[in-house]
N, C-alpha and C positions, 0 to 999 in steps of 0.2 A: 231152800233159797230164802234169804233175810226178804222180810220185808220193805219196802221203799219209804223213808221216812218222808214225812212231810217236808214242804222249801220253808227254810228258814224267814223269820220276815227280812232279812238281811238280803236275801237274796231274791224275795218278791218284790223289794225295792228296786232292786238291780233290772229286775225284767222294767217295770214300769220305766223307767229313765231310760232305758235301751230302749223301750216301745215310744216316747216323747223324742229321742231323737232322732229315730229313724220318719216321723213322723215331720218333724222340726225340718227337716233335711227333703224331706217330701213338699213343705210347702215352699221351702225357699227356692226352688225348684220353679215350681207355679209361680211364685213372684215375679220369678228375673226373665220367665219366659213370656209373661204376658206385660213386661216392661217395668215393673212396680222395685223402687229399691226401698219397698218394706222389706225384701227378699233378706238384706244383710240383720234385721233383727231376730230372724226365723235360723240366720247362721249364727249368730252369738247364742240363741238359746239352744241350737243346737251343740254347739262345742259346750257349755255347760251342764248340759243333761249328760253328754258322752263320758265328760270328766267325773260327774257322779255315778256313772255306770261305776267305771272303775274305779271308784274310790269303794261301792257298794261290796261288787265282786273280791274284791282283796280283804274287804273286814271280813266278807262271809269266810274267806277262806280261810284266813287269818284264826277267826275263833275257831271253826271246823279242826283245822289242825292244833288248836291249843287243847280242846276238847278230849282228840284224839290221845295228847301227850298225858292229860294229867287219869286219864282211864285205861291206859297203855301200861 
């Protein structure tokens, strides 16, 4: 069995931005339920982090499979 390589920092980016917006999405939550419309700047940095996620995940993949081609 191959060993597990290590996460790319491509892709430890992608967890971090997934972890801020599930986060982001957690407080704006807590805003809007205890009346506070700071709530909608906790939604903008949420859709922001989200877009980064995927922006993150498809470079990783991106190079992963170009990697793959030119050692392939």
């Amino acid at each position: 069995m191959p060993p597990v390589p290590p996460p790319s920092p491509t892709r430890r980016l992608a967890l971090y931005t997934l972890a801020v917006c599930v986060l982001a999405v957690a407080a704006a939550v807590v805003s809007f339920v205890q009346g506070s419309f700071l709530g909608v700047v906790w939604v903008l940095l949420a859709g922001l982090s989200s877009n980064m996620t995927w922006y993150y995940m498809k470079r990783d993949k991106m190079r992963r499979g170009a990697g793959a081609d030119v050692s392939g």
